[in-house]
KEDRENPA-679263 format. One record per residue (C-alpha): x, y, z; residue number from 1. Coordinates in pm, whole numbers, plus 50000, padded with zeros to 5 digits. Layout:
residues N
<atom <X, Y, Z>, NUM> ...
//
This chain:
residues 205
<atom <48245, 49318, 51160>, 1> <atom <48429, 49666, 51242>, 2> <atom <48333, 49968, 51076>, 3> <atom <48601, 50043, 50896>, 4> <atom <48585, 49650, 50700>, 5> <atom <48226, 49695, 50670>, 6> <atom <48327, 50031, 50429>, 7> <atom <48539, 49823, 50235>, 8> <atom <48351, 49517, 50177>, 9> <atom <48053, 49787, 50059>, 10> <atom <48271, 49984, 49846>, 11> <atom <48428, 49646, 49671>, 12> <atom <48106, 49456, 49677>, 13> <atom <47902, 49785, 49458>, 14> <atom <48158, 49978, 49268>, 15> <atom <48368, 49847, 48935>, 16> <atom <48789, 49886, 48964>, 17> <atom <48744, 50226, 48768>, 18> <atom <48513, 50353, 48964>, 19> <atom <48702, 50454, 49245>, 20> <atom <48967, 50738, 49271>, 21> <atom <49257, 50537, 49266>, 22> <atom <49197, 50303, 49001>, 23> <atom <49536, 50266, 48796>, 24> <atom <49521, 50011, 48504>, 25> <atom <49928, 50060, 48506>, 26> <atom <50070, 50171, 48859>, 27> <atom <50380, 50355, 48718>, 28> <atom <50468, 50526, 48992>, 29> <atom <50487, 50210, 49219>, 30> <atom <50658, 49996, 48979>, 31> <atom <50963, 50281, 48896>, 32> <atom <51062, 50200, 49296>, 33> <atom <51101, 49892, 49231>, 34> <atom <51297, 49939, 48931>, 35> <atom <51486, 50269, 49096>, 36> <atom <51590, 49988, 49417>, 37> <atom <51682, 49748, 49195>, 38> <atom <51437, 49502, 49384>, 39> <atom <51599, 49123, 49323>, 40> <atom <51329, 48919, 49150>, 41> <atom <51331, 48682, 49488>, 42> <atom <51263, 48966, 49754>, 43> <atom <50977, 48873, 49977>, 44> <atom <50730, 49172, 49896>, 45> <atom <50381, 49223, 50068>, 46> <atom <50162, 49512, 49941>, 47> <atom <49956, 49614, 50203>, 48> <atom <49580, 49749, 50171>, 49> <atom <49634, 49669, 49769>, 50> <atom <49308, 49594, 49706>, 51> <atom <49256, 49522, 49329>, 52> <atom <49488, 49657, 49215>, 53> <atom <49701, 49622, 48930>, 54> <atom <50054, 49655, 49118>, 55> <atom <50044, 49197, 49132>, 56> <atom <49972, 49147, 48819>, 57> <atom <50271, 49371, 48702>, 58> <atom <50520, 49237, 48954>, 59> <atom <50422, 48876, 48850>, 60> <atom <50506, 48950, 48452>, 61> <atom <50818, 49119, 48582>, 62> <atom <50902, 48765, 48755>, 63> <atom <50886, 48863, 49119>, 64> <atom <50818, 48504, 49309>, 65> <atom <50739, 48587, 49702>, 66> <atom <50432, 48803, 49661>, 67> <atom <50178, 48872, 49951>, 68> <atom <49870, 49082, 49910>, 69> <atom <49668, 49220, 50232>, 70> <atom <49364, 49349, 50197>, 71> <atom <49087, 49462, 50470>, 72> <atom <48840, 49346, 50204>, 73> <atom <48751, 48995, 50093>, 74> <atom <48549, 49147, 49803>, 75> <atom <48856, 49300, 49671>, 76> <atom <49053, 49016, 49722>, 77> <atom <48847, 48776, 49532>, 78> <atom <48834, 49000, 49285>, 79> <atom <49194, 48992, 49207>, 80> <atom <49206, 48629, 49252>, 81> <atom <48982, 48602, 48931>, 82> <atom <49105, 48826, 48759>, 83> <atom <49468, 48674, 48815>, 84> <atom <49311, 48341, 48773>, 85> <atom <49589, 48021, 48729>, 86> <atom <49864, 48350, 48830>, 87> <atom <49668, 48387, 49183>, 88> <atom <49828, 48117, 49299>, 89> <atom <50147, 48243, 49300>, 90> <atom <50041, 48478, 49541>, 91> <atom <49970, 48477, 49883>, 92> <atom <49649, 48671, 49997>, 93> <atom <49557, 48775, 50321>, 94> <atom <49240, 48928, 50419>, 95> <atom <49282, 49158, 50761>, 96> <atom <49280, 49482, 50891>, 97> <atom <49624, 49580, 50928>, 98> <atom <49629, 49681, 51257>, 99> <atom <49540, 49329, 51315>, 100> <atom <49829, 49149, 51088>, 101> <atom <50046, 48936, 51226>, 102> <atom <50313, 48845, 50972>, 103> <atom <50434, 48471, 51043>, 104> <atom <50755, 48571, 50843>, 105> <atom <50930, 48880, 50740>, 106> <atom <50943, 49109, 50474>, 107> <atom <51243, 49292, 50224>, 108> <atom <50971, 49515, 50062>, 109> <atom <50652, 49690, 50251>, 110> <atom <50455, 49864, 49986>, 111> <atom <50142, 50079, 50056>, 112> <atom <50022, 50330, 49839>, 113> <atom <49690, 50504, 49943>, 114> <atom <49620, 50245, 50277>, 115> <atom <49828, 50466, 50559>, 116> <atom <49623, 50789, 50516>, 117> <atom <49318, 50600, 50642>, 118> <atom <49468, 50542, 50992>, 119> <atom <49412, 50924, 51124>, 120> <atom <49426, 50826, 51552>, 121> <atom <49734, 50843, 51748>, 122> <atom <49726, 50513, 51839>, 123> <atom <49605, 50358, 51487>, 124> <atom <49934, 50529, 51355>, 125> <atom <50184, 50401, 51633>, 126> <atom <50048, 50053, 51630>, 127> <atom <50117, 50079, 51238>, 128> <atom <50457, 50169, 51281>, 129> <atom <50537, 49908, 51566>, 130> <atom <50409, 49636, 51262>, 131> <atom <50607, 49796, 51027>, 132> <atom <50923, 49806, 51254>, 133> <atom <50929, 49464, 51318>, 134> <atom <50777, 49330, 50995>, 135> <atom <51078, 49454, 50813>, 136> <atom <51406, 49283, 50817>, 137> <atom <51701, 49484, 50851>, 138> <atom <51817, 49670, 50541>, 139> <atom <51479, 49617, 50359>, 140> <atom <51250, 49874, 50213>, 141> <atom <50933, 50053, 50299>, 142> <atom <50763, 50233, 50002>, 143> <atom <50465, 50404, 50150>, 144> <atom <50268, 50705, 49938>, 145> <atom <49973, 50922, 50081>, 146> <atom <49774, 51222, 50023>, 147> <atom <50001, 51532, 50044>, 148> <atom <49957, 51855, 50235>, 149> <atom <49821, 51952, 49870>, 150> <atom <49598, 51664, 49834>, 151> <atom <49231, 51579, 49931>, 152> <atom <49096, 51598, 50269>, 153> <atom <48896, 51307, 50241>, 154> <atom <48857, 50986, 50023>, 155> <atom <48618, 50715, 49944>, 156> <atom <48379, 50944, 50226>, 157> <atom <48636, 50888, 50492>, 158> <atom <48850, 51160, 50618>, 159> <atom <49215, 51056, 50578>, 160> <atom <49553, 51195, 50728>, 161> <atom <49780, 51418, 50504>, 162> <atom <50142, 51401, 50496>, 163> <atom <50463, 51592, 50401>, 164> <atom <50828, 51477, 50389>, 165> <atom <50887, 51641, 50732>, 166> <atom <50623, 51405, 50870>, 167> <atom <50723, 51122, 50756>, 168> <atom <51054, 51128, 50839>, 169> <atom <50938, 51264, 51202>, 170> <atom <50746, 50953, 51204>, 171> <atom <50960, 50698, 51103>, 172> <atom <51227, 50784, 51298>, 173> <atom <51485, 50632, 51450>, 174> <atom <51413, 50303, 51248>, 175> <atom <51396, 50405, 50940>, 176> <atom <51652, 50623, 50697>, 177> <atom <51466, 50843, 50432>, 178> <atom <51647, 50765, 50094>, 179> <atom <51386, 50982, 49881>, 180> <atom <51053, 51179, 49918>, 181> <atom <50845, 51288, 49613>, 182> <atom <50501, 51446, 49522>, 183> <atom <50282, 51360, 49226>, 184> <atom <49958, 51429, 49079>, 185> <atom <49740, 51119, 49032>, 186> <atom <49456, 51165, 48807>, 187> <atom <49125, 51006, 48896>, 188> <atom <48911, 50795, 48661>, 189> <atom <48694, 51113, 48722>, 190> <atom <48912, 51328, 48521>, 191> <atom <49053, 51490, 48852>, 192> <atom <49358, 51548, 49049>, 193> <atom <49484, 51403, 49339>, 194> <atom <49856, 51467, 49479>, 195> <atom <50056, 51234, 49662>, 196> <atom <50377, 51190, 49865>, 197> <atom <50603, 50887, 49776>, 198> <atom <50880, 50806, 49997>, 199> <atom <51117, 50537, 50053>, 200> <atom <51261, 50427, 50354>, 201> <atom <51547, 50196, 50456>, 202> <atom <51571, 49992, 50767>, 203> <atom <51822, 50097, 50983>, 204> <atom <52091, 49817, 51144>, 205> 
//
């Protein structure tokens, strides 16, 4: 078991869903993109490092159909499963590092909120990108949101990697097309405040 799984699989296995920072009973944020790209009800959507979090549940009473959850974490994926209970099996779950995910279809939406800042190497960050590139089919969306240049250092006890809109764009380039960058303050279970980038990305033809 890697190091990084074997932090996950701790943190799922001892700690309730509100007690960690980014607990969000409603995702609002997450679920406005959606809404905002006018995301058809059919799109094939995977949401990548999810976790437990409440982001399925949502899109499934909104009537989204071709859901995929990844998780590092089997903890956190069981979790979900029964809490979802009958409604998890309208949902396909996958349990693996992403650096290690190899899609056997691909995607319209990639969403990640609070996974990507975790990958701090050079090479974690390409190979992340090179996924992402060719996970995505042409025209389809990436909504990805991170720890801002104003945010936390560190999270969970792991350092992560901040970001602006100038970096992401950087990053993402030529592939991707930045339709809209934003920053928001998340507050923690904790009663403190974290802020994040959101930004959405097209697929370039």
């Amino acid at each position: 078991m890697s190091d990084r799984k074997e932090h996950w699989e701790k943190v799922f296995a001892t700690k309730q869903e509100n007690e960690v920072s980014w607990y969000q009973p409603v995702p609002h944020t997450s679920l406005q993109l959606f809404k905002d790209h006018n995301i058809p009800k059919s799109a094939r959507i995977i949401d990548v490092g999810g976790g437990d979090s409440y982001l399925i549940d949502h899109l499934l009473e909104l009537g989204y159909t071709h859901l995929t959850l990844l998780d590092i974490s089997e903890h956190a994926i069981n979790r979900i499963k029964a809490r979802l209970g009958d409604k998890a099996a309208s949902v396909t779950f996958i349990v693996s590092d992403i650096l290690d995910f190899q899609p056997d279809a691909p995607f319209e939406v990639w969403h990640d909120r609070a996974s990507f800042h975790f990958l701090t190497s050079e090479e974690e960050i390409t190979k992340y990108k090179s996924i992402v590139s060719s996970t995505i089919v042409e025209d389809g969306l990436l909504f990805i949101g991170t720890f801002s240049d104003e945010g936390p250092l560190k999270c969970s006890g792991l350092e992560i990697k901040q970001y602006t809109e100038d970096r992401f764009t950087t990053l993402f380039l030529p592939q991707f097309e930045n339709l809209n960058c934003f920053k928001e303050d998340h507050l923690t279970p904790f009663d403190t405040s974290q802020n994040f980038i959101f930004c959405s990305f097209k697929k370039k033809n």
